[in-house]
N, C-alpha and C positions, 0 to 999 in steps of 0.2 A: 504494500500500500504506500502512495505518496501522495504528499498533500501539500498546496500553498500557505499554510500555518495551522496552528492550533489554539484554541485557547485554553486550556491546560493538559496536565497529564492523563485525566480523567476524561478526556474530550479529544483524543489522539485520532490519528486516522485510521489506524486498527479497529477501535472500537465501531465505525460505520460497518462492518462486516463481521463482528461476534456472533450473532443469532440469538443474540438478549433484546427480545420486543416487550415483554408483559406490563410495560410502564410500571412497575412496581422498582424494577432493577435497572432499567432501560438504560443503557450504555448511545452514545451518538457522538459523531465526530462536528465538531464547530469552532468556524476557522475562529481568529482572531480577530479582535472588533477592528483594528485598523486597513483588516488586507482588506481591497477594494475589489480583487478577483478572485476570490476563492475557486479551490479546485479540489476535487479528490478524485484520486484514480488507482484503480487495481488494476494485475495481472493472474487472468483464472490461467496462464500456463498452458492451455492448448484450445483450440479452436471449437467453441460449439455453438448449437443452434439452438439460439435464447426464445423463447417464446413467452417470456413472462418477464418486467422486473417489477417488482413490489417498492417503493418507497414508502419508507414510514417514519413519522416523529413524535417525539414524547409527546401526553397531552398537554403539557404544561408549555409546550412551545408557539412563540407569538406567529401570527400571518405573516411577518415579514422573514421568518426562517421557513416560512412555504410555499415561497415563491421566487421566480425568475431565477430558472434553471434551465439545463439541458442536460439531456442522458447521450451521449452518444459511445458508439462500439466499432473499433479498427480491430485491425491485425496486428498492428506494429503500435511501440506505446508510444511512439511521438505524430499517431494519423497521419504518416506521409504515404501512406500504403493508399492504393482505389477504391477499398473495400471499406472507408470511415462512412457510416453509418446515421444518419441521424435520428434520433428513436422516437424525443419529445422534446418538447421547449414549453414551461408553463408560465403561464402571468395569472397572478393572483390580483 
């Protein structure tokens, strides 16, 4: 996982991919209040065919951590490859 910051230890960009959702313990990764571009990006390691991504955030979290995003999926981690993808773009 890499990410354009974090705002703590508890907020890392590992924690966007634990499988901790029950909002009771719910783990999330959240940039830094000053980065103006945030970004998080994983490597699943070999090529498959996604037919689902779920995004999810604690309930405690405001509309402006729910919006104005993009999900996209390459082959290569810097999308210089044909195959970058773009999956969604949401405005809140």
């Amino acid at each position: 996982v890499s990410v354009s910051s974090f705002l703590s230890e508890s907020n890392s960009g590992a924690m966007a991919n634990d499988g901790i959702n029950d909002n009771d313990s719910y783990t999330n990764w959240k940039s830094a209040p000053d980065d103006e571009l945030p970004w998080w990006q994983t490597d699943l390691g070999i090529s498959y065919n996604i037919s689902k991504i779920e995004i999810e955030s604690p309930a405690s979290a405001g509309d402006e951590e729910k919006q104005n995003f993009r999900v996209l999926g390459a082959n290569e981690k810097d999308f210089s490859d044909s195959s970058c993808y773009y999956v969604c773009h949401l405005f809140l």
